[in-house]
Each structure stands twice: as structure tokens, then as C-alpha cells.
C-alpha positions as CSV (number, residue, x, y, z in Angstrom):
1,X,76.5,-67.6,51.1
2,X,77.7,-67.3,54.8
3,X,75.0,-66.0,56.9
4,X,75.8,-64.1,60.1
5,X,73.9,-66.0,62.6
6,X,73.7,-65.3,66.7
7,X,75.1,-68.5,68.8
8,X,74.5,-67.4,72.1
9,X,70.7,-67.2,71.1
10,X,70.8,-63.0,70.6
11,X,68.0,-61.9,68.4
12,X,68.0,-60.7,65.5
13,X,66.5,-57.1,63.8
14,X,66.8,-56.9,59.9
15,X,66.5,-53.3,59.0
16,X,65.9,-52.5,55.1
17,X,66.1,-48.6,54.3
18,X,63.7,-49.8,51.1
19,X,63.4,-52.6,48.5
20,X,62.5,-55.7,50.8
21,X,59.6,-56.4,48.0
22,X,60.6,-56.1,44.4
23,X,58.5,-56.3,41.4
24,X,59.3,-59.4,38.9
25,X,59.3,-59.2,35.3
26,X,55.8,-60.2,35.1
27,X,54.9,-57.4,37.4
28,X,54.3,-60.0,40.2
29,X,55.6,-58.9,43.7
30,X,58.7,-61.0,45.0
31,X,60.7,-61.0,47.8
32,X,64.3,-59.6,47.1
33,X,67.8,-61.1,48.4
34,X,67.1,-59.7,51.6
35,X,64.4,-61.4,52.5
36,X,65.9,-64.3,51.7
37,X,68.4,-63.1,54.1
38,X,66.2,-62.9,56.7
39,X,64.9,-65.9,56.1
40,X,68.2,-67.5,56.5
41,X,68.7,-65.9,59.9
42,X,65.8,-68.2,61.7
43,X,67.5,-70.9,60.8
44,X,64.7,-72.7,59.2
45,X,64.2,-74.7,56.7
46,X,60.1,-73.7,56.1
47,X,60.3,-70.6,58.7
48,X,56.9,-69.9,60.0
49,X,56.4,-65.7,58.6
50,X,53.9,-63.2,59.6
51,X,53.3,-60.2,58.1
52,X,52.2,-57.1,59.0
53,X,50.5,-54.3,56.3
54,X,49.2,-52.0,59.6
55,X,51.2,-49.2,58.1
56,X,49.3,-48.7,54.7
57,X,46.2,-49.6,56.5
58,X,46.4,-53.6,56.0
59,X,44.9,-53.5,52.7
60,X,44.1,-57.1,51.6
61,X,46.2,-56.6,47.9
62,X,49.2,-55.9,49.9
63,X,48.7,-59.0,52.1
64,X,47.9,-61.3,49.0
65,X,51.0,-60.2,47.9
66,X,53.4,-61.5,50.2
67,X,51.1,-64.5,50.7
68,X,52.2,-65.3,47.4
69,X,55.6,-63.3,47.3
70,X,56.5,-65.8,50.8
71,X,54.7,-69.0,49.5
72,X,56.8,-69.3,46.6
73,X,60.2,-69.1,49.5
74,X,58.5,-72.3,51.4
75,X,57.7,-70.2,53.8
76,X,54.2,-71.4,56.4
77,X,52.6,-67.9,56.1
78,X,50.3,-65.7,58.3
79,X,49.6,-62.4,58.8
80,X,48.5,-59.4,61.5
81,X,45.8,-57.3,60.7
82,X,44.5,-54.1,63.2
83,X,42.0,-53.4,60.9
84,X,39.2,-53.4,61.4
85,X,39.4,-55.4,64.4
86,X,42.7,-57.5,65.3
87,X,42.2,-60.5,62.8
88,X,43.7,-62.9,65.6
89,X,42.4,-63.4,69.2
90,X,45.6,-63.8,71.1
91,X,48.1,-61.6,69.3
92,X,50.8,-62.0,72.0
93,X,50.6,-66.1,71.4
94,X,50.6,-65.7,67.8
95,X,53.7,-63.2,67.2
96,X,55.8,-65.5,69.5
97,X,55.3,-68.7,67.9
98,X,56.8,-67.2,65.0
99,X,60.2,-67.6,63.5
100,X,60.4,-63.9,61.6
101,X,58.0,-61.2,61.5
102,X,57.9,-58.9,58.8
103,X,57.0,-55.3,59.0
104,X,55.5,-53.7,55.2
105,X,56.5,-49.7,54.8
106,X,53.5,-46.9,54.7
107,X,53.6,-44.9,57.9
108,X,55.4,-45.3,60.7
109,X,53.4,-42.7,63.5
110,X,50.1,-44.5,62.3
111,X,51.8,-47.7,62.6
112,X,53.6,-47.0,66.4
113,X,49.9,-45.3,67.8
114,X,48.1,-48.3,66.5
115,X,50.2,-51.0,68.0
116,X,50.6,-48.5,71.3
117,X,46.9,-49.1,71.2
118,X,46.9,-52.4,71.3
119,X,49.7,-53.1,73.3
120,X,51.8,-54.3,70.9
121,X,54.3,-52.2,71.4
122,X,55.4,-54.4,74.7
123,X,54.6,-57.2,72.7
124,X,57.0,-56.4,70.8
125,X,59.6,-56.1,73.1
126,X,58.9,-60.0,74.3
127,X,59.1,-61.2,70.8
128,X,62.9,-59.8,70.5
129,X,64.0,-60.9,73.4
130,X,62.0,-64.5,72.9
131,X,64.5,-64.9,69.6
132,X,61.6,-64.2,67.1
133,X,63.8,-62.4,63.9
134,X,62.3,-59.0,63.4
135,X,62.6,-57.6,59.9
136,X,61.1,-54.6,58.3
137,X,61.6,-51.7,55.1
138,X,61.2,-48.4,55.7
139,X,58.4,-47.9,58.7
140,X,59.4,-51.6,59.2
141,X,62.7,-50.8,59.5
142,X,62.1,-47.6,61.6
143,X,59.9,-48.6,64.3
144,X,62.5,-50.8,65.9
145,X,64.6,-47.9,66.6
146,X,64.5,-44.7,68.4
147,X,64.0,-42.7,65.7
148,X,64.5,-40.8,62.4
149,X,62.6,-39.1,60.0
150,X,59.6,-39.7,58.4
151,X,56.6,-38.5,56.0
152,X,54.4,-39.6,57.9
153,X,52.5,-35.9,58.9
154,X,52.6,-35.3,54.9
155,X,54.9,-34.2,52.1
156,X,57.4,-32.2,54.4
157,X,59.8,-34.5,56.5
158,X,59.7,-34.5,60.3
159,X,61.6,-36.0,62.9
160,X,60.7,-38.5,64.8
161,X,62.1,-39.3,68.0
162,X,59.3,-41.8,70.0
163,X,60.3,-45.6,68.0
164,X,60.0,-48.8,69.8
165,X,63.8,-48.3,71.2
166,X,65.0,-51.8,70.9
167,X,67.5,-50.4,68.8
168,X,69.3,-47.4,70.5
169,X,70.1,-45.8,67.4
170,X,68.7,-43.6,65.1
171,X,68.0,-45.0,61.2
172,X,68.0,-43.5,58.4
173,X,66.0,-45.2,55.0
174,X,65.2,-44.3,51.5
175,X,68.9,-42.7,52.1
176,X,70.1,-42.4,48.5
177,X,66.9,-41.7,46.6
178,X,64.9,-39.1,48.8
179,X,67.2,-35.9,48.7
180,X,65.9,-34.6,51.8
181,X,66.7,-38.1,54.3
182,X,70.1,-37.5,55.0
183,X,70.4,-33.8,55.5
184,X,67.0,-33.8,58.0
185,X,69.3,-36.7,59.9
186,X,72.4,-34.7,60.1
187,X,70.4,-31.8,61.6
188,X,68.9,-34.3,64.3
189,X,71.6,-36.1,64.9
190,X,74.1,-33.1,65.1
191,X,71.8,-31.5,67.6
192,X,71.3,-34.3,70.1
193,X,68.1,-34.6,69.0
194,X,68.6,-38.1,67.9
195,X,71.0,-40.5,68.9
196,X,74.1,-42.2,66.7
197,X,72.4,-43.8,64.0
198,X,73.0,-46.3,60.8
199,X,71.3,-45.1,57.6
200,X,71.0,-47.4,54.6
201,X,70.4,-47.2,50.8
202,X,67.7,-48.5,48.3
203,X,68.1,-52.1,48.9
204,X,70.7,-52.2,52.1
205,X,69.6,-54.1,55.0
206,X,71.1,-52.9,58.5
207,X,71.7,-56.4,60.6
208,X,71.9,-56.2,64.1
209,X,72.4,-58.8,66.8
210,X,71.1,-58.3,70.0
211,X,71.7,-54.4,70.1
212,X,74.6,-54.5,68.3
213,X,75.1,-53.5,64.5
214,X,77.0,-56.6,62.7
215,X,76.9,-55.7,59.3
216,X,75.2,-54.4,55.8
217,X,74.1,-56.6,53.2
218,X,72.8,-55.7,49.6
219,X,71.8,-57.1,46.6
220,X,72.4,-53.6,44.6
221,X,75.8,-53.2,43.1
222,X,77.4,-49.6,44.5
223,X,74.5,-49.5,47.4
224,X,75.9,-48.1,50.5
225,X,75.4,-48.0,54.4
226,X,75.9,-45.0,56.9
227,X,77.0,-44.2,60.4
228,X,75.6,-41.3,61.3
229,X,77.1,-39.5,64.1
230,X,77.3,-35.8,66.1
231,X,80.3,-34.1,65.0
232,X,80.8,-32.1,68.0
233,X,80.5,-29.2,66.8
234,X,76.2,-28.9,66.0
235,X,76.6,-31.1,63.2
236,X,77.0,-34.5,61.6
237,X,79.5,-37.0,60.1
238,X,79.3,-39.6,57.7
239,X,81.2,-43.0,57.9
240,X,80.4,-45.1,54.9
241,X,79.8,-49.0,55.7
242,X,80.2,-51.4,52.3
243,X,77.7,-53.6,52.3
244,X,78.3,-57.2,51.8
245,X,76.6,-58.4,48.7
246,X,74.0,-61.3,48.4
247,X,73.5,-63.2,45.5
């Protein structure tokens, strides 16, 4: 497989609408082909991965899981906890001497006020621009950009419009299997209220280099990518983006 990789030392955002970790036969958490993907994009042979769980409250099953999920891809492992406490003394140091960090799904306003509270959300911003691959589902998709809707406040969708902003785009995940994702985008996006955005499917990664949108990849037959764009007229319209798929 031919991997799109930066050479004028862009970085790199790997944005999954959902299905980064996939459950094995044996019920055992692995990472899917798009992991593996962003793996590929650090350009290392035994990439040095941290993991983040803030989202869903950095509950230790969920970072045993991707200890094990990552160990078995030969990957040196470590991961970012906020809770209770900040599990490593210099989190600044630690995030850039990375090669990929990788962002777990749960909710993405808890996640953005926590690491505003910390100051990671400048941190952040270094780590990008120091060529650290940035790679996420869901809330670990959506923080990078400026927004798009979320569950975060409870069953009813919201908007949200206050993401990191590396990305100038709104994003769009879960797109094919939560009916109410792509209309609540329209709405936002038709209005102003959000930018021009890229939406993905169950198990699409959005790849962007720099701040510039390169391609989809998949490992779902039929899975599909979005732009999302004002129509002029108070609306919203679709273009479809095939995904390239990864074996």
C-alpha cells in the first residue's frame, strides 16, 4: 500500500468519523486498518504512540486496551491521563517526543475544557506544527477542528463551534449510522454557523496535510466521505469523496 506521506515536513491530522478500535473475534480490542495507516504516516518502523482516554474519563480498561491493541503493531506505547492528576510531570516534553498521538472518542466539550485547563490546548498546537502525527475517532477526530456536532450535553445533538482550529473546517463523524449527524451539519453549515467541512462514515479516516485535506481512506467496502458546504441559499450541499481502501 502507497501511503500519502508530507515531504516538505507538513504535519499530519488523521481524522476517523468512528471505528479506529475494532473488536477481534475473541472479543479482544484491535486497532483497525486505519490505525495502521496512521502508523504508516510517522514513518517509523516501532513509532513511539501515546494515547489519550480524557474523553471517557481515562478509565484504566480503556487504556489497557490500546496498551495491548498498540503492543501487538510494535508500537513503544505510553499514555496521557488528566485524571486524577496529570499522570506525567512535563506534558509539553512528553507529547513532543512523540511520533503519533492518538485521541480515544467519549466527549468532546469535557475533553476541550479539560485540556483548556491544562494548557493543552496550545500544547497542542506546538505538537502539529513540531511534525508529531495527530490522529483521533470521533471526539479524537473532532477536537482538531473547528467544529461540529456532538452529544456531548446529552441525548439531543448540539453544535459545537469552539474546537482546537488547527483544521479550519467543520467535521462531521458517526455520519452514516447516527441519523441525526448529517442533517444538524447541514443546518450549521448552511447558516454560517460552521465553516466548509469534511464528514466521514463508520470506518473513513479524513487525512489532511498541513491544513489541507488529501484524501479518505477506509477499510469498509461502500463507506463514504463528505464535503459539506453552504449552498447559498440557507442550506447545504453534499459532495461525495470515495475513499481509497486499505487492506
Amino acid at each position: 500500500m502507497e501511503y500519502f506521506v508530507s515531504t516538505d515536513g507538513q504535519p499530519h491530522i488523521l481524522a476517523i468519523g468512528g471505528g479506529g478500535m475494532i473488536a477481534n473475534d475473541r472479543d479482544v480490542v484491535d486497532a483497525s486498518p486505519l490505525i495502521r495507516y496512521a502508523f504508516d504516516l510517522t514513518g517509523q518502523d516501532r513509532p513511539r504512540v501515546c494515547f489519550l482516554a480524557t474523553a471517557t474519563g481515562d478509565p484504566a480498561p480503556v487504556i489497557a486496551s490500546a496498551y495491548g491493541a498498540f503492543g501487538r503493531m510494535d508500537a513503544e506505547v505510553s499514555h496521557l491521563a488528566l485524571f486524577p492528576m496529570p499522570n506525567v510531570a512535563d506534558m509539553r516534553a512528553h507529547l513532543l517526543s512523540q511520533d503519533l498521538v492518538y485521541v480515544q472518542g467519549g466527549s468532546v466539550v469535557n475533553l476541550l475544557a479539560l485540556w483548556r485547563a491544562h494548557g493543552l490546548d496550545e500544547v497542542f498546537h506546538d505538537v502539529w506544527r513540531a511534525g508529531v502525527v495527530l490522529a483521533g475517532q470521533s471526539a479524537g477526530a473532532l477536537c482538531w477542528h473547528s467544529g461540529g456536532n456532538t452529544d456531548s450535553h446529552g441525548p439531543e445533538l448540539r453544535t459545537l463551534e469552539d474546537g482546537l482550529g488547527m483544521l479550519p473546517y467543520s467535521c462531521g463523524v458517526h455520519y452514516d449510522s447516527e441519523p441525526r449527524r448529517r442533517p444538524l451539519l447541514h443546518e450549521a453549515v448552511g447558516s454560517g454557523r460552521l465553516p466548509t467541512g469534511y464528514a466521514a462514515d463508520e470506518g473513513v479516516a479524513l487525512h489532511y496535510v498541513g491544513t489541507e485535506f488529501v484524501q479518505a481512506v477506509t477499510y469498509r467496502p461502500g463507506a463514504m466521505a463528505w464535503k459539506v458546504e453552504a449552498d447559498g441559499s440557507g442550506g447545504a450541499k453534499e459532495t461525495p469523496i470515495e475513499p481509497r481502501q486499505l487492506r
